[in-house]
C-alpha positions in Angstrom: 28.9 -5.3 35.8 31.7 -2.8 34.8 33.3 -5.7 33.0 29.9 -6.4 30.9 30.3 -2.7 29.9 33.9 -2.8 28.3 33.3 -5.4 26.8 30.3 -4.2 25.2 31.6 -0.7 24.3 35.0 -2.9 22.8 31.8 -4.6 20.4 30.9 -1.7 19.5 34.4 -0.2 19.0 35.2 -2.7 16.7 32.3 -2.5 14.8 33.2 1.3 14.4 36.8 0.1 13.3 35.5 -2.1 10.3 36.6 0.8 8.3 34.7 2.9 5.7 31.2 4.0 6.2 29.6 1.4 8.7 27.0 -0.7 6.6 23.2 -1.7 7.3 24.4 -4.9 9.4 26.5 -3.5 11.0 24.4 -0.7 11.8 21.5 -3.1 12.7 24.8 -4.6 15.4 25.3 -1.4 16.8 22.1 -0.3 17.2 21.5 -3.4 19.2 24.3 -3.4 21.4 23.6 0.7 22.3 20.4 -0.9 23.8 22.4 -3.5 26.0 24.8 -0.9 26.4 22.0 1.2 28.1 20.9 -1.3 30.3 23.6 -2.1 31.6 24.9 1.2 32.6 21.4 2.0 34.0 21.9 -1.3 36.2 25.5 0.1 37.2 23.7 3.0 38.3 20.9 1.8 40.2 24.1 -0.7 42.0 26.1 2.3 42.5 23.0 5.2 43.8 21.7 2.2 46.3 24.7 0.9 47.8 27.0 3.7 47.7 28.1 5.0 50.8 27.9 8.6 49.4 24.5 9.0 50.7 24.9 12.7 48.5 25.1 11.3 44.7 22.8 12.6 43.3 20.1 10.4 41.5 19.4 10.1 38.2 16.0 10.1 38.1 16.0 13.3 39.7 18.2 15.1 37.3 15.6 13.8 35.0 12.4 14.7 35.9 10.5 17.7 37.0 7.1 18.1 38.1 4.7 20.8 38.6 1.3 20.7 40.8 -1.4 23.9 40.7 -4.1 21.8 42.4 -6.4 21.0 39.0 -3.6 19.5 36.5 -0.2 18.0 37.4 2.1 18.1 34.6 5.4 15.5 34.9 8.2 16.2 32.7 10.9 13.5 31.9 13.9 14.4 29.9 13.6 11.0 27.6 11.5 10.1 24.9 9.2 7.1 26.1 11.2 3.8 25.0 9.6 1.9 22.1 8.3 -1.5 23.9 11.0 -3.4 21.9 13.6 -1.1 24.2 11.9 -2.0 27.4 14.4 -3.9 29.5 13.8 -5.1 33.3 16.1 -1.7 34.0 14.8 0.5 31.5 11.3 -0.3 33.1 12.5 0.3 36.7 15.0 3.5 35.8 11.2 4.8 34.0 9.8 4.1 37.4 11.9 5.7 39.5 11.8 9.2 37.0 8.0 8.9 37.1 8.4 8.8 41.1 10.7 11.4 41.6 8.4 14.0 39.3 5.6 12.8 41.2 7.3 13.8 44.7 8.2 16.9 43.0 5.1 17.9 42.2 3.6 16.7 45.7 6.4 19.3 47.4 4.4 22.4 45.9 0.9 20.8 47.3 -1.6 17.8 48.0 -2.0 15.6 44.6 -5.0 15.7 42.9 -7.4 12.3 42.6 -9.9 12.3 39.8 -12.8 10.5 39.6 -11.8 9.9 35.9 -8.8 11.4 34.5 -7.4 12.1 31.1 -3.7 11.4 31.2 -2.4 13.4 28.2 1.2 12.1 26.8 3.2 14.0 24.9 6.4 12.5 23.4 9.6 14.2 21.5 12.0 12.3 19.8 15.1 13.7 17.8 14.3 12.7 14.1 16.7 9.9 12.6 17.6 9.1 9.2 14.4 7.3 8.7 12.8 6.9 11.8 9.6 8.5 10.3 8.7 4.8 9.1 8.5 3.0 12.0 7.9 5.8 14.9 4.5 4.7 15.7 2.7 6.2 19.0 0.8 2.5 20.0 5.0 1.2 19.8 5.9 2.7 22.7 5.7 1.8 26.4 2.8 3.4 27.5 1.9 1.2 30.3 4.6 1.9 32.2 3.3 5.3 32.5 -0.6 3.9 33.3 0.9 1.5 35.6 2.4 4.2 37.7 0.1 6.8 37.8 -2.8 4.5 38.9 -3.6 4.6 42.7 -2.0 8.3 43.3 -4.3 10.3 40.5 -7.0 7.6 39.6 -8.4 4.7 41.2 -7.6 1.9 37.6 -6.9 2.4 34.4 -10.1 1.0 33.2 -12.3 2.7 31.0 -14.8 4.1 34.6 -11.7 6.1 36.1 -9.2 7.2 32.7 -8.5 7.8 29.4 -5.4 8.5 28.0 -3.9 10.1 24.6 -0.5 10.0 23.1 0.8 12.5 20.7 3.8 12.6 19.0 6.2 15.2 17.5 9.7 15.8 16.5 12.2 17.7 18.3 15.0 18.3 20.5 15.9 17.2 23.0 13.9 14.2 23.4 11.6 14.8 26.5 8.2 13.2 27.3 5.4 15.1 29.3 2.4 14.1 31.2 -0.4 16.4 31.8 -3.1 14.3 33.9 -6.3 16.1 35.0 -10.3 15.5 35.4 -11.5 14.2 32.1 -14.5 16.3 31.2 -17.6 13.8 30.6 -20.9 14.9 28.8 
């Protein structure tokens, strides 16, 4: 795996040494291979966390999330922007999973979970502003279902429309960060 790494970091190293101010192509290359690239460092770390025998590495998905439990509302917060759904690789998906877990059992640590009858998941997502980003940030782009998918069974029996509701909100800011706040939806 290290090997799929230099090589993709000497891709975008020579994209970098084209010279001059990098064009929209080229761009448009690099962009693309920062996503492999991430991917493939996340998969070097999962490989590295599971089957090292340094049982005291510390794991990423802890250094990443943080929860917080007082009974009525359980707020998770993970220090990344939720991925667009174009940016959802097999490991971006499972490194998501495992920050969502680790913020849970953090929040379990300072009492017993909540379960609502129906919750309101509330997502809040910053993302550091780009050159023109504005144009295609859109909240229904991003990968929202990974959140759902995890949360159902520990706060709320399904994600159907008896037992949640969700709402995604969007601002700019730094660092990029994403919080949940999931709690009994009020119903009149």
């Amino acid at each position: 795996m290290n090997t799929q790494i230099d090589k993709t970091l000497e891709q975008l190293a020579r994209c970098l040494d084209a010279g001059g101010r990098p064009d929209a192509p080229r761009l448009h290359k690099m962009y693309d291979l920062a996503l492999k690239l991430q991917s493939q460092l996340l998969g070097v770390i999962y490989d590295t966390e599971t089957f090292s025998p340094d049982a005291t590495t510390p794991r990423l998905a802890r250094q990443h999330a943080h929860g917080e439990n007082n009974g009525a509302v359980v707020t998770l917060t993970i220090d990344e922007p939720l991925p667009s759904m174009k940016r959802l690789t097999e490991e971006v998906e499972e490194h998501w999973k495992a920050i969502l877990r680790a913020a849970i059992d953090e929040a379990e640590r300072q009492g017993s979970l909540p379960y609502f009858d129906k919750a309101l998941v509330a997502i809040e997502i910053t993302t550091p502003r780009g050159t023109n980003n504005a144009n295609v940030w859109d909240t229904s782009n991003r990968a929202i279902n990974v959140i759902i998918n995890n949360l159902k069974g520990i706060f709320f029996l399904d994600d159907n429309i008896e037992h949640m509701a969700f709402s995604v909100t969007g601002r700019w800011g730094e660092p990029g960060r994403t919080v949940l706040r999931v709690s009994e939806m009020e119903v009149r």
